[in-house]
N, C-alpha and C positions, 0 to 999 in steps of 0.2 A: 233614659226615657222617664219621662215623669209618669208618677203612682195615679196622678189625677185620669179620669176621663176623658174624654174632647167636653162634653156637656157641662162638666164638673168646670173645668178651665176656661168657657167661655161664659159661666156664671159667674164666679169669681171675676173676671176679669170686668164683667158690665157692674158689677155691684161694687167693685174698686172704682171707676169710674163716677157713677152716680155719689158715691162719697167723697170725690175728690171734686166734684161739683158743687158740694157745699160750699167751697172756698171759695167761689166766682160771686163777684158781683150779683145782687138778685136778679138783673134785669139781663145776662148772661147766661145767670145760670137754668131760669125756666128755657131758654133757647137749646141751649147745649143740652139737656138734659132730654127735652122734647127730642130733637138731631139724635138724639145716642139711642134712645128705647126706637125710634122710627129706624135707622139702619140696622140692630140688632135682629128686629120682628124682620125686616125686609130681607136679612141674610138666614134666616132660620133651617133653610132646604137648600140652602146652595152646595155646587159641589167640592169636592175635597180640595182641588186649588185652589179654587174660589176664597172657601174659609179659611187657610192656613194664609194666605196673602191678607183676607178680612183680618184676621186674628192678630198680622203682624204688626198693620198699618196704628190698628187702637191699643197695642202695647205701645209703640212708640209712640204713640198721642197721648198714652196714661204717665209714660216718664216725662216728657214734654211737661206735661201741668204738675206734676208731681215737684218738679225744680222749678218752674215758676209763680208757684205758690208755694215757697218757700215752706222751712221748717215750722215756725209758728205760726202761720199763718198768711193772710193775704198783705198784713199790715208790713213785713219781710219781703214780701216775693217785689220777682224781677218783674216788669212788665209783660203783662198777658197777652199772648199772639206772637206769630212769627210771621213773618211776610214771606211768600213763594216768590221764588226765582221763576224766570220765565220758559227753563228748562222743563221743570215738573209742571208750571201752568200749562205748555203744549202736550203734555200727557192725557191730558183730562178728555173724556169721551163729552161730547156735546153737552150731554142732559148732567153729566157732572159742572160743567159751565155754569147753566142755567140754575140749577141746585145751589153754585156757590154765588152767584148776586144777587138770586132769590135769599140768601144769607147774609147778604152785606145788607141789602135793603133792613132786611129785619134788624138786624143790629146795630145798626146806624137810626133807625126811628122815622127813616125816612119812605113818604109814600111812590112807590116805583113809578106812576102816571104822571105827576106834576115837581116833583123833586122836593114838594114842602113836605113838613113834619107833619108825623102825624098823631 
């Protein structure tokens, strides 16, 4: 069992996070970073399943970028993102649907009413 906290261990883990965000493209990394402080605050009171499932999901998102931004840097890493299978995209509760094309939109630059840029 780890020395750490729960609080202590999901400090650490969001501030591991927000520095490995350094590494993303700027116009990524204000996205992802806004996405990461917004589900942390939003999970702050949930209950014990809840976080240990939260907790598991942005470890493996923090290894994930951690080897896709490579050792030195981004100028090394592999290509950023992975694509979901259609297995784990029918997992998704509705408003996590909606949360994820309200996220393509964003990062893609594209306005969701007319399809032009914006």
């Amino acid at each position: 069992m780890s020395s750490l906290s729960h609080v202590q261990r999901v400090r650490m883990l969001y501030k591991t996070i927000l520095r490995l965000h350094r590494g993303l493209p700027a116009e990524i990394q204000v996205l992802g970073t806004s996405y990461v402080r917004d589900e942390f605050e939003r999970h702050k009171n949930c209950d014990e399943v809840t976080a240990n499932i939260f907790l598991n999901e942005w470890t493996e998102y923090a290894i994930a970028l951690t080897k896709q931004l490579g050792l030195k840097g981004p100028h090394t890493a592999k290509p950023l993102g992975e694509n979901l299978n259609e297995e784990d995209f029918n997992k998704f509760r509705d408003e996590q649907v909606v949360q994820l094309y309200e996220l393509m939109i964003a990062a893609s630059g594209k306005n969701n009413k007319n399809g032009k840029d914006t």
